[in-house]
VORORO-279794 format. One line per field, with one value per residue (C-alpha): residue in one letter; x, y, z; residue number from 1. Coordinates in steps of 0.2 Angstrom, whole numbers, plus 5000, padded with zeros to 4 digits. Layout:
BEGIN
guvo	(A;...);
px	(X;...);
py	(Y;...);
pz	(Z;...);
drenfi	(NUM;...);
! end
This chain:
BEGIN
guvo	(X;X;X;X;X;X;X;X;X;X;X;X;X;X;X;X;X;X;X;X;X;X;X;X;X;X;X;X;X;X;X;X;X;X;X;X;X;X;X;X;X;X;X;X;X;X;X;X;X;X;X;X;X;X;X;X;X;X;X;X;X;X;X;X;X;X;X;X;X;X;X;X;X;X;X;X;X;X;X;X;X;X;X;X;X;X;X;X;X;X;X;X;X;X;X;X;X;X;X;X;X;X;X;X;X;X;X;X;X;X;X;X;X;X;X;X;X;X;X;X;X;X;X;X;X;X;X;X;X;X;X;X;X;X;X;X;X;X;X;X;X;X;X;X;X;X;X;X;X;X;X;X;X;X;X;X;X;X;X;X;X;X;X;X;X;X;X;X;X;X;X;X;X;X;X;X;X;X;X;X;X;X;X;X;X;X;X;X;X;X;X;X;X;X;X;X;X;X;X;X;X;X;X;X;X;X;X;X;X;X;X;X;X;X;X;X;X;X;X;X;X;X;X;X;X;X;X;X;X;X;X;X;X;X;X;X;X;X;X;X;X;X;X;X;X;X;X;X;X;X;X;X;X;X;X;X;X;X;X;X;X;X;X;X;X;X;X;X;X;X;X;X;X;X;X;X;X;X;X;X;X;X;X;X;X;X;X;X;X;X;X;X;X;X;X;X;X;X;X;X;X;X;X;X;X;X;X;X;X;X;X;X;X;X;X;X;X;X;X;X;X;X;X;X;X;X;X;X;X;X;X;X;X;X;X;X;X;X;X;X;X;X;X;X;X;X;X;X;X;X;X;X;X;X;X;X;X;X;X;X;X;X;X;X;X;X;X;X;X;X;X;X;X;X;X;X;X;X;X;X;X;X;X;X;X;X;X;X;X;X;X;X;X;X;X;X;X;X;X;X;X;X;X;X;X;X;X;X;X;X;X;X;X;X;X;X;X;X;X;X;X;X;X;X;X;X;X;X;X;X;X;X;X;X;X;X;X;X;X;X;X;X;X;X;X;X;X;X;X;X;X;X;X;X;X;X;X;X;X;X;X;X;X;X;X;X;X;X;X;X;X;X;X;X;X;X;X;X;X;X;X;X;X;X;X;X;X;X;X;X;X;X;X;X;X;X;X;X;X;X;X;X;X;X;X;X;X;X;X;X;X;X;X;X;X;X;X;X;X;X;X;X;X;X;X;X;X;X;X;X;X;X;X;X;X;X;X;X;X;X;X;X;X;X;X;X;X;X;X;X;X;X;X;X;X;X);
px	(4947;4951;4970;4973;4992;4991;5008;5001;4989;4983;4975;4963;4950;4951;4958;4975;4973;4960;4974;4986;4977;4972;4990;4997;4984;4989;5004;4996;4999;4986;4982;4968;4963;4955;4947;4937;4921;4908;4904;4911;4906;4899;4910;4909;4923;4938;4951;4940;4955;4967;4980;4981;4998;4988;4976;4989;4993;4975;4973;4985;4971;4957;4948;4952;4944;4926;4935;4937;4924;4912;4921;4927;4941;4952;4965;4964;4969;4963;4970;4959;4964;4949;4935;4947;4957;4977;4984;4980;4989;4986;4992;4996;4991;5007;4998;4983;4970;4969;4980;4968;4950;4938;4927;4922;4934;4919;4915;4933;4932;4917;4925;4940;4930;4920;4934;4941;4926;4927;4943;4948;4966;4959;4944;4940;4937;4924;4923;4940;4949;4969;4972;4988;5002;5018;5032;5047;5060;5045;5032;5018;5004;4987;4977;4958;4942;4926;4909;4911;4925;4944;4952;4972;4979;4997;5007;5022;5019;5009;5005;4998;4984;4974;4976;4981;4977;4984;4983;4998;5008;5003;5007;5023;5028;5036;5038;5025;5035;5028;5014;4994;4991;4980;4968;4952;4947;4927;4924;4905;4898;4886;4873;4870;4870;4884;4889;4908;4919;4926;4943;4952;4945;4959;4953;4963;4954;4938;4921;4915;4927;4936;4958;4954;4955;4945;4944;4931;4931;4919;4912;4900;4882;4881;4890;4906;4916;4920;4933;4933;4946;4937;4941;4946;4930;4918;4907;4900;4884;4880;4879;4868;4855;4855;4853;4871;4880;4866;4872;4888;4885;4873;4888;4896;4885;4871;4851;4857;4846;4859;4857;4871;4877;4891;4902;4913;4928;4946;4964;4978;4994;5010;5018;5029;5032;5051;5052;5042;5048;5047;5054;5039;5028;5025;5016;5008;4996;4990;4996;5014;5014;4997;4996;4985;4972;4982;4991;4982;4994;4988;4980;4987;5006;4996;4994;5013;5018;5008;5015;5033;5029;5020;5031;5046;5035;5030;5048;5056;5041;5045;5060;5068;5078;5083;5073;5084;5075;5062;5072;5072;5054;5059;5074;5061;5044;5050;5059;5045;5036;5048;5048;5029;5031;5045;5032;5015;5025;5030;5011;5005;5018;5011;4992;4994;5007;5012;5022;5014;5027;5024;5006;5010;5023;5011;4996;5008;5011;4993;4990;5004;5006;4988;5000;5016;5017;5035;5027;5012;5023;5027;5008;5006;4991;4999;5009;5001;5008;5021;5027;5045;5061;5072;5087;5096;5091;5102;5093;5091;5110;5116;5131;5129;5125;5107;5095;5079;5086;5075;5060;5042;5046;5041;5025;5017;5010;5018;5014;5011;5007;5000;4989;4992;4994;5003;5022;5019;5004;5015;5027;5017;5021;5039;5055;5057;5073;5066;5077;5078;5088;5090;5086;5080;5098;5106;5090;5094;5114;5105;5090;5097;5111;5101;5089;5104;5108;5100;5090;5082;5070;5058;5062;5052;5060;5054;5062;5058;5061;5061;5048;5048;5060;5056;5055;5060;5058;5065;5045;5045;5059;5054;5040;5043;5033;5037;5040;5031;5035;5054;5046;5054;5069;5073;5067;5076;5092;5094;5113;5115;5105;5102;5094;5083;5081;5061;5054;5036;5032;5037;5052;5069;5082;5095;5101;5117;5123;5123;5142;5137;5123;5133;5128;5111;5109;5121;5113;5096;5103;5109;5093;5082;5093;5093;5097;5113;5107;5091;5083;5083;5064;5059;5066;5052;5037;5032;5033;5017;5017;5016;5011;5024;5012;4992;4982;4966;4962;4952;4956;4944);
py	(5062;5070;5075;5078;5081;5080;5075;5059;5045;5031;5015;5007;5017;5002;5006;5008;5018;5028;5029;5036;5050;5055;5055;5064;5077;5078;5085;5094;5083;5084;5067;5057;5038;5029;5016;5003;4999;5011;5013;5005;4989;4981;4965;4958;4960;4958;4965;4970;4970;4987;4987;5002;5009;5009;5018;5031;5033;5034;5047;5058;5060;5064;5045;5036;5043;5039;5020;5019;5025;5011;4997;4981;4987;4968;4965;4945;4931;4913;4898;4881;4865;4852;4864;4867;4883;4879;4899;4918;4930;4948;4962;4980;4995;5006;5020;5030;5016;5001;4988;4982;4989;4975;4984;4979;4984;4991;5003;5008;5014;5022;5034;5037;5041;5052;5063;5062;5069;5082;5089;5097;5090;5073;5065;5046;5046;5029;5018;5023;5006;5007;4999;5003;5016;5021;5030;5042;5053;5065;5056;5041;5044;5033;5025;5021;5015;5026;5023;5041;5034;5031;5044;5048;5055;5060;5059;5063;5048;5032;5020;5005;5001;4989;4974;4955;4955;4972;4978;4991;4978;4966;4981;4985;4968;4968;4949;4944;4930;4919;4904;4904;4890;4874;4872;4884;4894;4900;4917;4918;4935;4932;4943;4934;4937;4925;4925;4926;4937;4951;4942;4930;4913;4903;4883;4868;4854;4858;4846;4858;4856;4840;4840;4859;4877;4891;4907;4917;4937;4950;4962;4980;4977;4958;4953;4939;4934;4914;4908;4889;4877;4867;4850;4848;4840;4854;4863;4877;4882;4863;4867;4880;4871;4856;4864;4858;4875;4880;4862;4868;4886;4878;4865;4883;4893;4879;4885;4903;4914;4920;4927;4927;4943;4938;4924;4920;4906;4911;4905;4911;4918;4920;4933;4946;4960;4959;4979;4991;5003;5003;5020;5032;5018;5011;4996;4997;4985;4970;4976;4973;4961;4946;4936;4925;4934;4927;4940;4955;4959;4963;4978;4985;4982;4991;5007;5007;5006;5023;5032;5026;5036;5048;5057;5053;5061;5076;5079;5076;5085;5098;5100;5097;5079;5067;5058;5043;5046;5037;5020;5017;5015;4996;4993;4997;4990;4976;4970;4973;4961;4949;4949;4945;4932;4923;4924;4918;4905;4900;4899;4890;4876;4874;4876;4868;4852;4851;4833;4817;4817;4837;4834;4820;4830;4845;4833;4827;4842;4848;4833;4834;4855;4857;4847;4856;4872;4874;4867;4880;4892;4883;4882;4895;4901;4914;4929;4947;4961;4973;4991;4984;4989;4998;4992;4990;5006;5018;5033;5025;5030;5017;5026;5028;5010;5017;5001;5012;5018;5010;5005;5014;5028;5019;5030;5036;5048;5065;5082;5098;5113;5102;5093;5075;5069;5055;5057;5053;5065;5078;5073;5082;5078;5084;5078;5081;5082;5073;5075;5070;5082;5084;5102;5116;5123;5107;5105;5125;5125;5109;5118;5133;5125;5112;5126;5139;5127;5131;5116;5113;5099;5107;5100;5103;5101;5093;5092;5079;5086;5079;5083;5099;5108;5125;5126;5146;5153;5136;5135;5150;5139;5120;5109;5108;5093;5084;5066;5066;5047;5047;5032;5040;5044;5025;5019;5032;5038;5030;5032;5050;5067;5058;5066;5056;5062;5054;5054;5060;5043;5040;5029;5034;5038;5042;5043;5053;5058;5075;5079;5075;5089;5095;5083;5082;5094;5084;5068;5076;5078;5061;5053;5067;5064;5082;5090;5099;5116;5115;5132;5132;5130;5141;5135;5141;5134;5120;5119;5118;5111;5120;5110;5111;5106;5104;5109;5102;5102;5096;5089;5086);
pz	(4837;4851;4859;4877;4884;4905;4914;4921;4912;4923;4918;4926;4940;4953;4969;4964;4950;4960;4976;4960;4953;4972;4978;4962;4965;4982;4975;4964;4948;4936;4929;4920;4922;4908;4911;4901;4912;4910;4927;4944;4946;4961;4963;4980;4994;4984;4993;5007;5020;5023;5032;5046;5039;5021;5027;5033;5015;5012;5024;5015;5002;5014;5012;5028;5042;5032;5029;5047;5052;5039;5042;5054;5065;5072;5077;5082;5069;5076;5069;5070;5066;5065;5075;5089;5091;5089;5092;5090;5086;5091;5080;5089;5086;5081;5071;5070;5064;5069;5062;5050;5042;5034;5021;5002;4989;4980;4995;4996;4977;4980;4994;4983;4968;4977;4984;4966;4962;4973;4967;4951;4947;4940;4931;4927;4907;4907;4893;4889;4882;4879;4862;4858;4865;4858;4869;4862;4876;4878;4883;4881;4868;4869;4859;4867;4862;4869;4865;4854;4844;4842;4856;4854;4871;4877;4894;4901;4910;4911;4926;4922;4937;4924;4936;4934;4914;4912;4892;4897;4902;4886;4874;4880;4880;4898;4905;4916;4927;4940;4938;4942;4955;4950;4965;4964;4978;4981;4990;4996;5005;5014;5024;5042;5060;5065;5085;5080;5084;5072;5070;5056;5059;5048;5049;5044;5040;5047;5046;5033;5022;5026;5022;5015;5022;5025;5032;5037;5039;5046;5036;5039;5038;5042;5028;5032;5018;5019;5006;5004;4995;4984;4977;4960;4954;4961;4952;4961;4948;4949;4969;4966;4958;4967;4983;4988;4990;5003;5012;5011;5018;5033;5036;5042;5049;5055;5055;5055;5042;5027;5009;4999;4994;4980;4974;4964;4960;4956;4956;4965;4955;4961;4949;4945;4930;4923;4927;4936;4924;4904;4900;4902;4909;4925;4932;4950;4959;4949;4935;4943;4955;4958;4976;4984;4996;5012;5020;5012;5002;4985;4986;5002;4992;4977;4987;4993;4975;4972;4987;4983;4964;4967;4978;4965;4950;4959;4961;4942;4936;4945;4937;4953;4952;4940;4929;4936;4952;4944;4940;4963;4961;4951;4965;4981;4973;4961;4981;4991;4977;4977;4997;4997;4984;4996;5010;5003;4991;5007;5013;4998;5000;5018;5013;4996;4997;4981;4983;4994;5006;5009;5010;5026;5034;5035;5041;5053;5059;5059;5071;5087;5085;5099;5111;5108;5107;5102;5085;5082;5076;5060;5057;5042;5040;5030;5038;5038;5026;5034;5027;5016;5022;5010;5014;4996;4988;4978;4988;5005;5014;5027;5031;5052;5055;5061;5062;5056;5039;5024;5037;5038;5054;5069;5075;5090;5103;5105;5111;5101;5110;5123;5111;5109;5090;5082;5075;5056;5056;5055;5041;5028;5009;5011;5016;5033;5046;5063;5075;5094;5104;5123;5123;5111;5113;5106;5092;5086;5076;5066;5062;5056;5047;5038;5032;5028;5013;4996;4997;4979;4987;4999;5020;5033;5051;5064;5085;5097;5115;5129;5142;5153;5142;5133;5112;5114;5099;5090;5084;5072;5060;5066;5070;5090;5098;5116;5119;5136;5138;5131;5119;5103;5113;5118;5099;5089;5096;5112;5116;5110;5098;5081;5065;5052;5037;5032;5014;5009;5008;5028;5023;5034;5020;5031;5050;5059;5075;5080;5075;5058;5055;5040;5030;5032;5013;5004;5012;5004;4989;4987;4992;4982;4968;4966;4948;4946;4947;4952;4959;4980;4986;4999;5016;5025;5014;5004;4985;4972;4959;4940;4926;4914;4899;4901;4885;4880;4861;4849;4831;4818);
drenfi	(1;2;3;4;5;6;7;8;9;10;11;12;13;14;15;16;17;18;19;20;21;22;23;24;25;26;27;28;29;30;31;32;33;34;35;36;37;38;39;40;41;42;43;44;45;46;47;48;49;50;51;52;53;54;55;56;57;58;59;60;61;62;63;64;65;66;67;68;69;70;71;72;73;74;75;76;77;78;79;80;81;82;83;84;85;86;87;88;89;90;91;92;93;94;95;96;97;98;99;100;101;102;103;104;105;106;107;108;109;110;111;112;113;114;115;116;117;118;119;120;121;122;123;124;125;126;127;128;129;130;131;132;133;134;135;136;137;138;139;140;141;142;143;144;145;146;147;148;149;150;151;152;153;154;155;156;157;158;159;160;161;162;163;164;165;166;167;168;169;170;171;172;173;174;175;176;177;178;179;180;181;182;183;184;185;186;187;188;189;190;191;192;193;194;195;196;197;198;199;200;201;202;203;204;205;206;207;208;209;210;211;212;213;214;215;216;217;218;219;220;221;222;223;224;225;226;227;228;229;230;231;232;233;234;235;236;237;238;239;240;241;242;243;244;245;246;247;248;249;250;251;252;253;254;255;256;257;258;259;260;261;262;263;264;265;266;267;268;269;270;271;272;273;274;275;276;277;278;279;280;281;282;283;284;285;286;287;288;289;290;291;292;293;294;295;296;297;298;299;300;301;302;303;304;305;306;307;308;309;310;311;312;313;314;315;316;317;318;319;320;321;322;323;324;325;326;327;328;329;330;331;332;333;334;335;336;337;338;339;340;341;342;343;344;345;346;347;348;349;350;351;352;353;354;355;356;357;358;359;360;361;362;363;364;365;366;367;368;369;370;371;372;373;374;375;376;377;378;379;380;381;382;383;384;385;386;387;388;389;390;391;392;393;394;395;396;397;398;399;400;401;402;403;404;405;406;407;408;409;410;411;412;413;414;415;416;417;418;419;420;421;422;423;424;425;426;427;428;429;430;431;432;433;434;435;436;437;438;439;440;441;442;443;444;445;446;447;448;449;450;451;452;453;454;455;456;457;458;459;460;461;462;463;464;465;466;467;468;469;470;471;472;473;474;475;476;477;478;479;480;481;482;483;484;485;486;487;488;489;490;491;492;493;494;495;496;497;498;499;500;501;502;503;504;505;506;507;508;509;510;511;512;513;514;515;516;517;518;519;520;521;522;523;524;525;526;527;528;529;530;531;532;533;534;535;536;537;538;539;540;541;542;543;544;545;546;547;548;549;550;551;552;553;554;555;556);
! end
């Protein structure tokens, strides 16, 4: 029996567990993932849609660029009712990708495994199944079945990323709240060269699938993913040998040549966890939170939960803030969750009428909205996922009435050193001050006051100067880049100088005018939930990590 002691266990090596240990060792966080498959399993698309402020995240840990790069940029969603086109939406772009990435959730494991790989501050222990787990004031200690035996393992920490039947979640007993849906849902992948756009084709009552929906979404390689609501009575392996799924594929695509590349049935769940947080133990991903596929919200709200941690971890392992810090990852996630809930529940009641007089009023509408459009907007075809806003958060300080603070910092082109690079690119893995000044003059009292305090958590600075004025010598202590279109002037502080003060996870915890820059360390502290005490990090250069406890041993 062996006994391993890292500061960080995960469960589960799917994409969020994956996204965990990669962000933790981005940080430098050692951690382990156990998972109980042996290998990565080729499953289909899955979540095979990433949102382009996740794949910042995922950018962090070196993965996105190849994501990008692989898969179906769009940014189009088209709405049909009957065969004929009612709306279309058109998302922006307002970061560095494009607003959103089709690729197979399998692929996507594949890059982050790989990078994992690459690394030496985590490992994927396979046929590793939890069995039981006990947790003291110290730390969790694991129980897990491997094909070599019984295994007992110890954390600091555990994060559950073992998905919608997590055994974390059973084992501690936490409430799994919510309900699973009735209808069933078919997801076929198929591999064909279909004349269609790459966009979202949402269809109402189409002819191939009469008073139902489906949606159909390019893939790379050919491949479209085609999700159908099926009728209560169907029996999809009955279709297969009788020739009728085939019928019900060409009713879609006409004489086009296809093969089928995967598919499988499955029930939409609306569900949430009592707690994000049981004393040592955290839940992320499905293990937290299980939503229907509309909206791509499941795994892209998976990957917020991780960057929402890990940054928090880093920071109480560190020895740096309060263990307390740890309890705002419930507040912010357990919201975001509850806010996705409210908006596809409010999706399924649309899709999905639950009562006869629903179901008319929606078919009612379905029929006069291509006439008016004042109507098409209460067509839901289910609402895309946006980054959370913060905005009730014990570390989140509203105090300056600034409209930003709690929201994802708005993004875009600036200039540095006469290269042109996005805003968020630049944040780094620390907190940072962003502040928009009129001139170097103005920017240089703030930045020297605000790195004169004996800040325990590390802060980088960052100015935002106008065009044509000069940084000086304002670069050797700050970030200096130029906003050569005054866009961040007129969305951040467009009356008068305004400092933010930005998490590592990109977040705005606070905002102030310029005649309150001597806040901004005790404002960190607050939001840092700093300990009492804690050593001053080096102004000038960010913190490592050291590994309070890592010892690997082995007991007869």
């Amino acid at each position: 029996m062996s006994y391993t002691t890292v500061p960080v266990g995960i469960v589960g090596a799917g994409p969020v567990g994956l996204a965990c240990a990669l962000r933790l060792a981005s940080f430098g966080i050692r951690s382990v993932i156990l998972e109980a498959d042996p290998v990565l399993r080729k499953a289909g698309s899955r979540a095979c849609c990433i949102q382009g402020d996740v794949l910042e995240i995922l950018d962090k840990v070196g993965c996105a660029d190849q994501i990008a790069a692989e898969g179906i940029a769009w940014h189009v969603a088209r709405t049909y009712v009957r065969g004929k086109e009612l709306s279309t939406t058109e998302f922006p772009r307002t970061g560095r990708f494009a607003p959103f990435i089709n690729i197979s959730q399998y692929r996507t494991q594949q890059i982050m495994l790989e990078r994992l790989n690459d690394g030496e501050l985590s490992e994927v222990l396979w046929s590793h199944r939890v069995t039981e787990l006990t947790q003291d004031a110290e730390g969790v200690s694991v129980s897990a079945k491997t094909s070599d035996g019984p295994r007992e393992m110890r954390f600091q920490y555990l994060i559950a990323c073992d998905g919608i039947h997590s055994e974390v979640r059973r084992l501690t007993g936490v409430e799994w709240t919510g309900y699973s849906h009735g209808d069933r849902f078919l997801i076929t992948d198929i591999r064909a060269n279909l004349p269609l756009a790459h966009e979202r084709h949402f269809h109402f009552d189409p002819p191939f699938n009469p008073g139902r929906q489906l949606v159909m979404h390019a893939q790379p390689d050919n491949l479209w993913r085609i999700d159908w609501q099926l009728p209560p009575d169907t029996d999809i392996e009955q279709e297969r040998r009788t020739n009728k799924l085939d019928e019900r594929i060409r009713a879609v695509i006409g004489s086009i040549p296809y093969e089928i590349d995967w598919l499988s049935t499955y029930r939409f769940n609306q569900r949430v966890v009592e707690r994000l947080r049981d004393g040592r133990v955290f839940f992320a991903g499905d293990a937290a939170h299980a939503l229907p596929p509309y909206g791509a919200r499941g795994m892209n709200s998976g990957i917020q939960d991780i960057d929402n941690l890990a940054w928090k971890l880093n920071l109480v392992l560190n020895g740096r803030a309060n263990d307390a810090l740890l309890d705002s990852y419930h507040v912010e996630r357990h919201a975001a969750a509850r806010e996705n809930l409210r908006v596809t529940e409010a999706t399924i009641r649309f899709m999905v009428p639950a009562h006869p007089l629903r179901r008319w009023l929606r078919n009612a509408l379905l029929r006069i909205a291509p006439g008016l459009k004042f109507l098409r907007q209460h067509v839901n075809s289910g609402k895309m996922a946006e980054p959370y806003v913060y905005d009730d958060s014990p570390i989140v300080d509203r105090r300056g009435n600034q409209p930003l603070v709690g929201s994802l910092a708005p993004d875009g082109v600036v200039s540095l050193e006469g290269r042109r690079r996005r805003l968020r690119e630049l944040f780094g893995a620390d907190f940072v001050g962003l502040f928009f000044a009129n001139s170097a003059a103005e920017a240089r009292p703030f930045v020297e006051q605000a790195l004169a305090e004996p800040n325990a958590v590390p802060v980088r600075m960052c100015v935002v100067l106008p065009p044509g004025d000069a940084a000086d010598d304002l670069a050797s202590i700050a970030t200096i880049v130029t906003d050569e279109d005054r866009q961040f002037h007129v969305t951040y502080s467009p009356r008068r100088p305004t400092w933010y003060l930005v998490r590592p996870d990109g977040h705005i915890a606070a905002a102030r005018e310029l005649k309150y820059a001597g806040e901004f360390s005790d404002v960190l502290r607050r939001c840092a939930d700093v300990l009492p005490g804690a050593d001053a990090a080096d102004p000038y250069a960010s913190a490592s990590f050291t590994e309070r406890e890592i010892s690997l041993t082995t007991m007869q």
